[in-house]
C-alpha positions as CSV (number, residue, x, y, z in Angstrom):
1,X,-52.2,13.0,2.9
2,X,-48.3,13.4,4.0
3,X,-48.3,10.2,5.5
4,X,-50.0,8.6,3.0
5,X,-47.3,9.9,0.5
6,X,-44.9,8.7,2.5
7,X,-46.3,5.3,3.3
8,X,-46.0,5.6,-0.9
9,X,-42.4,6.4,-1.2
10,X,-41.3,4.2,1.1
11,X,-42.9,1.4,-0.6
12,X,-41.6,2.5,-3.8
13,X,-38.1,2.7,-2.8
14,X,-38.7,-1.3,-1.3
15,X,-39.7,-2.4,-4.5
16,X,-37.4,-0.8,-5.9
17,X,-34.2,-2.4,-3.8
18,X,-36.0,-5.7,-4.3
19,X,-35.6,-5.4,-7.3
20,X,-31.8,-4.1,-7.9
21,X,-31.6,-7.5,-5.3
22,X,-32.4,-9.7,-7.6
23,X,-30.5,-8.6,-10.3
24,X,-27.2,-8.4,-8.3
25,X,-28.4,-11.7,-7.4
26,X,-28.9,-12.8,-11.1
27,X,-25.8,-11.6,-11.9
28,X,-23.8,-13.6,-9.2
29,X,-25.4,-16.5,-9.9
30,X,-24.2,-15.9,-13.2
31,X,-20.5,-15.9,-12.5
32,X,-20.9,-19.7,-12.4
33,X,-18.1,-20.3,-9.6
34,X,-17.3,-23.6,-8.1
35,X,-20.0,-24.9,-5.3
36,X,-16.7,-24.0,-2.7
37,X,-16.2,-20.6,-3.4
38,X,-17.4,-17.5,-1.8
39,X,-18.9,-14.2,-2.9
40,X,-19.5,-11.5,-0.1
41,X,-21.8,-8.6,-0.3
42,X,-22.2,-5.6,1.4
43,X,-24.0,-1.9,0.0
44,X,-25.0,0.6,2.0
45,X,-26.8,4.2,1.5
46,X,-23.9,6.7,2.3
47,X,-26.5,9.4,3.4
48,X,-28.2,6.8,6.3
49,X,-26.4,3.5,6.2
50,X,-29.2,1.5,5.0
51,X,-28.6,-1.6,3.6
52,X,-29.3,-1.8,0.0
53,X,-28.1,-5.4,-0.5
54,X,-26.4,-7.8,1.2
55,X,-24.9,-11.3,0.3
56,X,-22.9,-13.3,3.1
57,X,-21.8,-10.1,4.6
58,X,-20.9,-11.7,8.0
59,X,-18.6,-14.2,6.7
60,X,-15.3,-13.8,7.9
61,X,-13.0,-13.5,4.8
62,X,-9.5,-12.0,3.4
63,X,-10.3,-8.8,2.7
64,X,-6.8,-8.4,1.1
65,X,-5.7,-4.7,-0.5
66,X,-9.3,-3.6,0.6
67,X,-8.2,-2.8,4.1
68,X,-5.6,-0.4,3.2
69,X,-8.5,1.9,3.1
70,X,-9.6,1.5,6.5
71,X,-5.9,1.1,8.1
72,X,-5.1,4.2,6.1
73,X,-8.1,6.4,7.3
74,X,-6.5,6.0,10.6
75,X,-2.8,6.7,10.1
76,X,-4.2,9.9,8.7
77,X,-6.1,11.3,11.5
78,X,-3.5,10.8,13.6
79,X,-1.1,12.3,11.3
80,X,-3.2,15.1,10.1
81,X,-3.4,16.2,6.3
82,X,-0.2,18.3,6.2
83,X,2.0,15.8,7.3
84,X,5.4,15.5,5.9
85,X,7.7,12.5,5.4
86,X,10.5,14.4,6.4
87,X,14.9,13.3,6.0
88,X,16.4,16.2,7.8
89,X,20.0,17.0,8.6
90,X,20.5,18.5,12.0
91,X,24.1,20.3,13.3
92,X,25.0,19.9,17.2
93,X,28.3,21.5,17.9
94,X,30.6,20.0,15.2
95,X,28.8,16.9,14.7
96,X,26.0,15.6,12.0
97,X,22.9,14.1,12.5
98,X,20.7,12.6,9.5
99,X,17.1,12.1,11.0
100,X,15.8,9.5,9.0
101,X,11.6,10.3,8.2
102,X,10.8,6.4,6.9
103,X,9.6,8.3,3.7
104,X,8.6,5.7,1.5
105,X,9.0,7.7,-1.7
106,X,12.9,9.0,-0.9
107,X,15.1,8.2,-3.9
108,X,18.4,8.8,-4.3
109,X,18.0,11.9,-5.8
110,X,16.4,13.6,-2.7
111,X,18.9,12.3,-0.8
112,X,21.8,14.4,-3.0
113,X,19.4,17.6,-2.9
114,X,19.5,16.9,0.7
115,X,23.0,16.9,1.0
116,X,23.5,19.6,-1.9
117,X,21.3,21.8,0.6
118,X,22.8,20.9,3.1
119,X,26.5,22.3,1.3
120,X,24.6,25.4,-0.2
121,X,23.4,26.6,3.7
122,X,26.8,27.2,4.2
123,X,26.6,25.5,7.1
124,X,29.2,22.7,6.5
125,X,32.7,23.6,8.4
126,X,35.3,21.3,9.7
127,X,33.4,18.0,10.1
128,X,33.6,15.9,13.1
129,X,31.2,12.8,13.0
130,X,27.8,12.1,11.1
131,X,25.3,10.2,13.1
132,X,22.3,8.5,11.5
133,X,19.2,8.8,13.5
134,X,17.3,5.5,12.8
135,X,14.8,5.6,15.9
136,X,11.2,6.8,14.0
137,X,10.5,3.1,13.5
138,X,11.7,-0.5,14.5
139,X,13.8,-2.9,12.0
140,X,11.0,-5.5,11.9
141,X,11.3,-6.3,8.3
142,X,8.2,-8.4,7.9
143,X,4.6,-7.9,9.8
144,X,2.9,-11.7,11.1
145,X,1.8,-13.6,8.5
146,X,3.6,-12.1,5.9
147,X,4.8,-15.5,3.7
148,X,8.1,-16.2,1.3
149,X,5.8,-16.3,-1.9
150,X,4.3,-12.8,-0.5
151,X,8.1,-11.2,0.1
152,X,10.2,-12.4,-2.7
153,X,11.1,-10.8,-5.0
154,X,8.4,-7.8,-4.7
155,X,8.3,-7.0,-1.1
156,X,11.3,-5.1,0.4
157,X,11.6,-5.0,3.8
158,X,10.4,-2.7,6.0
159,X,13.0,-0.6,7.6
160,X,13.7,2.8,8.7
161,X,16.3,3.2,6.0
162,X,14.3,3.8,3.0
163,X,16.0,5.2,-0.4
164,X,14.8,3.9,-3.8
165,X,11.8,1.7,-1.9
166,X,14.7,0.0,-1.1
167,X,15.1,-1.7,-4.7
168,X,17.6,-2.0,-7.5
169,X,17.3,-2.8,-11.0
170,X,18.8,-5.1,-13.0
171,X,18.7,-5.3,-16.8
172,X,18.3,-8.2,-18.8
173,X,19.6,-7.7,-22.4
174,X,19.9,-9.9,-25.3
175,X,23.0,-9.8,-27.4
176,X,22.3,-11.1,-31.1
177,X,23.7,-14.7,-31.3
178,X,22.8,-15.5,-27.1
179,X,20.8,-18.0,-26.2
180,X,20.4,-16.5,-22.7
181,X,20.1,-12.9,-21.7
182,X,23.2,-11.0,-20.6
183,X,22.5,-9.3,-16.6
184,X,23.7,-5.4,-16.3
185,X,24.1,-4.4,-12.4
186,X,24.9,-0.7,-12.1
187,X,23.4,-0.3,-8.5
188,X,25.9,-0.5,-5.4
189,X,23.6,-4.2,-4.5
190,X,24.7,-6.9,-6.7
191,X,23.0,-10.1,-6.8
192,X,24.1,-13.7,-7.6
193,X,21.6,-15.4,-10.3
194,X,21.3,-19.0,-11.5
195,X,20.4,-17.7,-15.3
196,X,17.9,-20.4,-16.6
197,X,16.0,-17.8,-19.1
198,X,15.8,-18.6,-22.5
199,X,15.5,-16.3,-25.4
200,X,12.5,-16.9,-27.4
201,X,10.9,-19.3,-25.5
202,X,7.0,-18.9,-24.7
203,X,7.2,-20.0,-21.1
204,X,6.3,-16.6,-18.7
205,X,9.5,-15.1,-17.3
206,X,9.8,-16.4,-13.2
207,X,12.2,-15.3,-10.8
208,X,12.6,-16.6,-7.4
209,X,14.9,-17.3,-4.2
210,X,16.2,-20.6,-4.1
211,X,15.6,-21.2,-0.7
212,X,14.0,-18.5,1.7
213,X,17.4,-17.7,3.5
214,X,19.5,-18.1,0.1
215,X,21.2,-14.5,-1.4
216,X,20.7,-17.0,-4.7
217,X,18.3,-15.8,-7.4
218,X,16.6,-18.7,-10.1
219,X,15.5,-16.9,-13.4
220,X,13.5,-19.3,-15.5
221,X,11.3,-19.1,-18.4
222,X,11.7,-17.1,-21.7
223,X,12.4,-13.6,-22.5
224,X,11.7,-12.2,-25.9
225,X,13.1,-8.6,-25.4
226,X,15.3,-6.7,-23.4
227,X,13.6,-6.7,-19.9
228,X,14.1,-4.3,-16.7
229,X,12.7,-5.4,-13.3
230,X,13.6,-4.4,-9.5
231,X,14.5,-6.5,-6.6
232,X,14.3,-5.5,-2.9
233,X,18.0,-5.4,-1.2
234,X,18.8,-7.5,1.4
235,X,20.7,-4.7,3.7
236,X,18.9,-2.0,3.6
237,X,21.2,0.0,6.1
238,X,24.1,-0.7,3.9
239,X,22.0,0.5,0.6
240,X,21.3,3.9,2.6
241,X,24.6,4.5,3.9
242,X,26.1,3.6,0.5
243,X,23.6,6.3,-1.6
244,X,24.6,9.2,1.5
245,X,28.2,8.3,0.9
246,X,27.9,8.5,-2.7
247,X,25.7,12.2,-2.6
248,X,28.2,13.7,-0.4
249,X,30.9,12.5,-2.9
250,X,29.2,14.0,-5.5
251,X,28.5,17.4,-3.7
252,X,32.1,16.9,-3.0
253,X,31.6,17.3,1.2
254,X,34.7,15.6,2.6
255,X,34.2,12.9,5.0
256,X,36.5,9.8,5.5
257,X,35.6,8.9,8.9
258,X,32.7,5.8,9.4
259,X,29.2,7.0,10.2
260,X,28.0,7.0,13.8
261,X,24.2,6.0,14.8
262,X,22.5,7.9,17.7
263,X,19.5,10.0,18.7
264,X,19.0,13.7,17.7
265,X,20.2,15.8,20.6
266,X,17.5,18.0,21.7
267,X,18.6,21.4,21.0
268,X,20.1,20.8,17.8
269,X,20.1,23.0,14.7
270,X,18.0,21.8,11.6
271,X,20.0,22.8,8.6
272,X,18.5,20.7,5.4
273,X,15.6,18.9,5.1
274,X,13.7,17.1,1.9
275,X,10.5,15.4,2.3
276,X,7.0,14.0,1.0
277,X,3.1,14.7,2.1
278,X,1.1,12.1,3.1
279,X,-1.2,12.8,0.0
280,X,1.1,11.9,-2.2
281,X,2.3,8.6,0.3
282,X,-1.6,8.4,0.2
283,X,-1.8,8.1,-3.7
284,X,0.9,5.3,-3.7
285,X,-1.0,3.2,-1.2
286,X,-4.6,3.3,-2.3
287,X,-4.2,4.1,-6.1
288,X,-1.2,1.5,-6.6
289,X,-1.7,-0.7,-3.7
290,X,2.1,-0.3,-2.3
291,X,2.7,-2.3,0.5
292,X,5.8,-1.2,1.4
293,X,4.3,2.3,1.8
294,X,1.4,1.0,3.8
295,X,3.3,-0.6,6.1
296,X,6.0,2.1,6.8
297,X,2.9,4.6,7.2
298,X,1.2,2.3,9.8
299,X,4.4,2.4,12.1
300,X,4.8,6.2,11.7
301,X,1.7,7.2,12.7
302,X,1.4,4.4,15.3
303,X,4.1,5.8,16.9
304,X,3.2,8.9,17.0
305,X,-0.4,8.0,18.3
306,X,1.3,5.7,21.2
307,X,3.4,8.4,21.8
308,X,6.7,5.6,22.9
309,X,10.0,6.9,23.7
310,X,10.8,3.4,21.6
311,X,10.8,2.9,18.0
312,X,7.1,3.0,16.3
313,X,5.9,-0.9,15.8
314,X,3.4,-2.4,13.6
315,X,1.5,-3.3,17.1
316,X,1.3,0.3,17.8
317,X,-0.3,0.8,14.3
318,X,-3.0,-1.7,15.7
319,X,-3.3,-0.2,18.5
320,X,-4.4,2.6,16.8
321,X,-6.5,1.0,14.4
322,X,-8.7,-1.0,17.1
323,X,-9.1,2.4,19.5
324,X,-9.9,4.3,16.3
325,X,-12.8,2.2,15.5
326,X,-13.7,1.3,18.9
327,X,-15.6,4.2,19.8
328,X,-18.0,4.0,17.0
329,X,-19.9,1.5,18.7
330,X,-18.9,-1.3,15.8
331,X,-18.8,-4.9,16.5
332,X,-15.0,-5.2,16.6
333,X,-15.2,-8.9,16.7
334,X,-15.8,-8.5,13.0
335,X,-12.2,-7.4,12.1
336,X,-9.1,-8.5,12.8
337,X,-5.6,-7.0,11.4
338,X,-2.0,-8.2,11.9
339,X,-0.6,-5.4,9.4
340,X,-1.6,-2.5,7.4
341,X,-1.6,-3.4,4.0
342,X,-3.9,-5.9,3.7
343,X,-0.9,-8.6,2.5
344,X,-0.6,-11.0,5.8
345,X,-3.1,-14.0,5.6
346,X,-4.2,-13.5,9.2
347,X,-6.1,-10.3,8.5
348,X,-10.4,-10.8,8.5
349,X,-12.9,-9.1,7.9
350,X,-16.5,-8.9,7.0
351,X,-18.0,-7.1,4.2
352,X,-20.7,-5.7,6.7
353,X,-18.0,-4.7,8.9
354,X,-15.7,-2.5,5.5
355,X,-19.0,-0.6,4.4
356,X,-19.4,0.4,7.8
357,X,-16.6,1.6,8.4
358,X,-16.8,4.0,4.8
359,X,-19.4,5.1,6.0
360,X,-18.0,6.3,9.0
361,X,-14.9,7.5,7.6
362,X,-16.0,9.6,5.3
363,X,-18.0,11.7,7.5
364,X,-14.4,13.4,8.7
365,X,-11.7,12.4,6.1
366,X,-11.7,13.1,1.9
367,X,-10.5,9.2,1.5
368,X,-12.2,9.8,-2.3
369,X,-9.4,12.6,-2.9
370,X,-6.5,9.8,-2.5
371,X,-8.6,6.6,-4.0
372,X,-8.4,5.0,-7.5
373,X,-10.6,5.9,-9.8
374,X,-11.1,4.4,-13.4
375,X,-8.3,3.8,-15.7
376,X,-6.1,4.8,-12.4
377,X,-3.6,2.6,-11.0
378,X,-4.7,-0.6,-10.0
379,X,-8.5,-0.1,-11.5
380,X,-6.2,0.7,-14.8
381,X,-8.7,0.0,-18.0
382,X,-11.5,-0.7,-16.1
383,X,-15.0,0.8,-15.4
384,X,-13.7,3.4,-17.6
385,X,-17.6,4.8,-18.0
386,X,-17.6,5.2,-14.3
387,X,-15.2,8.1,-14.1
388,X,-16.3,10.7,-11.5
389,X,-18.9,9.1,-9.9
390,X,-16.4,5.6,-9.1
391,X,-13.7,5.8,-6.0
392,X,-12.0,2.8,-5.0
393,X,-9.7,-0.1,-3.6
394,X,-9.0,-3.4,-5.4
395,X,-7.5,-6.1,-3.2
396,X,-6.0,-9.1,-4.7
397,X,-4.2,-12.4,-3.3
398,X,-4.1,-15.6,-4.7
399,X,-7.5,-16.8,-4.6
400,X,-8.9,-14.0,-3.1
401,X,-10.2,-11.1,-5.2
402,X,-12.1,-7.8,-4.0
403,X,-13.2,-4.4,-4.6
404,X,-14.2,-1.8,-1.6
405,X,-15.2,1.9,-2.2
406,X,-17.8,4.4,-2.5
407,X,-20.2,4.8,-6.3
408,X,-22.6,7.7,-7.3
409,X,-25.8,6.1,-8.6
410,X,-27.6,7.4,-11.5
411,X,-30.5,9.2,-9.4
412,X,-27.6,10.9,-7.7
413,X,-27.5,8.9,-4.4
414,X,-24.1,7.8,-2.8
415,X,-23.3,4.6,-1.9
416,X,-20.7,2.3,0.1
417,X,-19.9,-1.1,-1.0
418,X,-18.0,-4.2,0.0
419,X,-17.2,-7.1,-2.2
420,X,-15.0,-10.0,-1.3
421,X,-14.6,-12.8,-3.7
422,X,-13.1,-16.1,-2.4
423,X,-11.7,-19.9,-3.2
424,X,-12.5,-19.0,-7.4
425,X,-12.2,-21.4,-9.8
426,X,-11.6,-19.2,-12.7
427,X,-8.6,-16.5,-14.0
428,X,-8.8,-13.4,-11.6
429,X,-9.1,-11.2,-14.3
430,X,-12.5,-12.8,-15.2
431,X,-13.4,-12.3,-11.4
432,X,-12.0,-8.5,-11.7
433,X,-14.7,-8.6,-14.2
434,X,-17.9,-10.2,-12.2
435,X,-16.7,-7.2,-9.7
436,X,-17.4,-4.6,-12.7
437,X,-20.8,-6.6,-13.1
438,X,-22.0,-6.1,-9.7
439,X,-20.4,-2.0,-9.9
440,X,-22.7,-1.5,-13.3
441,X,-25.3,-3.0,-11.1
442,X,-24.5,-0.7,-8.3
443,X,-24.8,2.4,-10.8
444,X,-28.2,1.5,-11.9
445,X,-29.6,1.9,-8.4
């Protein structure tokens, strides 16, 4: 009688996924794309790993922002859950040493409560030299693949002088009677600007390097308000060293002498420190799809997994990556990274290959603690009726659109899912919504 029960389950639950596979499959037949374009498809029960559906899930596609989840999971087993981003001021006889951390989220105000703690330790006496410790990671600013349209003018570069994410902003500010904006600078980085903007006009607001190797900005297009934006330096050792200059100025710590740039001696005497945890670096990278973060999180804890006396590289973030993953018995041939953020063109991967990998993450790391949720950063206003059963990454470049997370179904089961959307012919915000189609359909199961 058990196994005839069984035998009855089982061929409930098939009819069942037969069913919610036709209706995915209605739906993306629905989106109407162009003959050329791809839609990928991979679900899986969390509990077993049984498929549920699957659509072209051994294609070999951009997975874009989606892999910041499985780069990330990773970075933090090697770095553990307590890790700390850490800038730290060590003493050594009569000497300085600033330890840079690469924290991606140092601003210039931790960097004066760093030197104000620094002051207030009573440590500070006669001054010889202040050495900057630059050796956590390299000064590779860009990973492989990584392309002018990608960097400029959102993507500073990667380097282990960080303060600010290594922006500025400028102000754009219409006086009454101008025809084009008037440019504030107040940052110590000023930049030159061909001003083409005009005020009024409907065309959308552009900014862009004239050439690749140019310090030349073109602004073009119209403005209609007074408008703020950022723009990555192009020194970021001079924008570090100007901010340290200007906090020990302001905490009044008298130094005229240029700074010095060597190791930590071993032995020396931490006396401030300021810092961030890896949950909230986490937060930035898979809630608001940062980059910059992701890639300065891939060195750090590739270095520290390779364990090299050198600075930490983006290969030995890879290395990581592949020896993480290699011992689950995955076909590895199914992946391939250059960076760890998803951005670089050369990255593949296949939607069979992503769910797996959820699946095997989360039987060791709370990924869903750091993910995006709805109406959080980049799933901002949408799947809003999902909230607490949703988790997820959005991964976006031009032409390529996808989503990658873990969803609660209504009978309480949990499931994985991969979708990569490729070579559209429509606006990616109406592909951001066939994704929420095929969620809805996900929650139904």
């Amino acid at each position: 009688m058990k196994n005839i029960l069984r035998i009855f389950l089982v061929i409930v639950f098939m009819l069942n996924i037969q069913a919610y596979g036709a209706s995915l499959k209605k739906t993306i037949k629905k989106m109407n794309l162009d003959e050329n374009s791809i839609v990928s498809v991979s679900v899986r029960r969390l509990d077993s790993g049984k498929e549920i559906y699957a659509k072209d899930e051994k294609k070999y596609l951009h997975p874009a922002s989606s892999l910041k989840v499985v780069t990330f999971a990773p970075a933090l087993a090697t770095l553990g859950g307590d890790y700390e981003f850490a800038t730290k001021i060590y003493k050594y006889n009569n000497n300085y040493y600033v330890k840079l951390g690469a924290d991606p989220l140092l601003t210039s105000a931790d960097l004066r409560k760093l030197v104000s703690d620094f002051k207030n330790n009573k440590v500070v006496g006669k001054i010889n030299k202040i050495y900057i410790d630059d050796t956590i990671i390299d000064k590779v600013a860009y990973p492989e693949g990584w392309g002018s349209d990608d960097i400029y003018p959102y993507s500073p570069m990667v380097s282990p002088y960080i303060v600010n994410g290594n922006k500025v902003k400028v102000q754009f500010v219409i006086r009454k009677g101008e025809k084009t904006p008037s440019i504030l600078q107040n940052d110590f980085v000023k930049f030159a600007f061909i001003n083409n903007l005009e005020v009024g006009s409907s065309e959308p607001f552009k900014i862009q390097k004239i050439d690749e190797d140019s310090p030349i900005f073109l602004l073009s297009g119209g403005i209609s308000g007074d408008k703020e934006i950022t723009i990555p330096v192009d020194n970021p050792k001079f924008y570090f060293i100007a901010n340290l200059n200007s906090a020990l100025e302001k905490e009044k710590i008298d130094y005229n002498d240029q700074f010095y740039f060597a190791k930590t001696p071993s032995g020396a005497l931490e006396v401030a420190s300021v810092g961030h945890s890896i949950e909230s670096v986490a937060k930035r990278i898979l809630q608001n799809s940062d980059n910059y973060s992701a890639e300065v999180l891939f060195k750090v804890a590739g270095g520290k997994y390779t364990q090299s006396p050198k600075p930490a590289t983006t290969a030995d973030g890879i290395k990581m990556f592949y020896d993480f993953y290699e011992k689950t018995g995955f076909d590895m041939s199914d992946i391939k990274i250059v960076d760890g953020s998803g951005l670089s063109r050369y990255n593949l991967a296949t939607t069979s290959w992503l769910s797996d990998a959820l699946i095997y993450i989360d039987k060791f790391a709370p990924l869903r603690n750091y993910m995006a949720t709805p109406d959080v950063g980049t799933l901002s206003k949408r799947l809003r009726h999902l909230r607490g059963v949703l988790w997820a990454k959005t991964g976006t470049l031009n032409g390529v659109s996808s989503l990658t997370g873990y969803i609660q179904t209504y009978k309480e089961k949990d499931l994985v899912f991969s979708v990569i959307i490729m070579n559209f012919n429509k606006k990616p915000s109406v592909i951001k919504g066939f994704e929420d189609e095929i969620i809805d359909k996900l929650r139904d199961m």
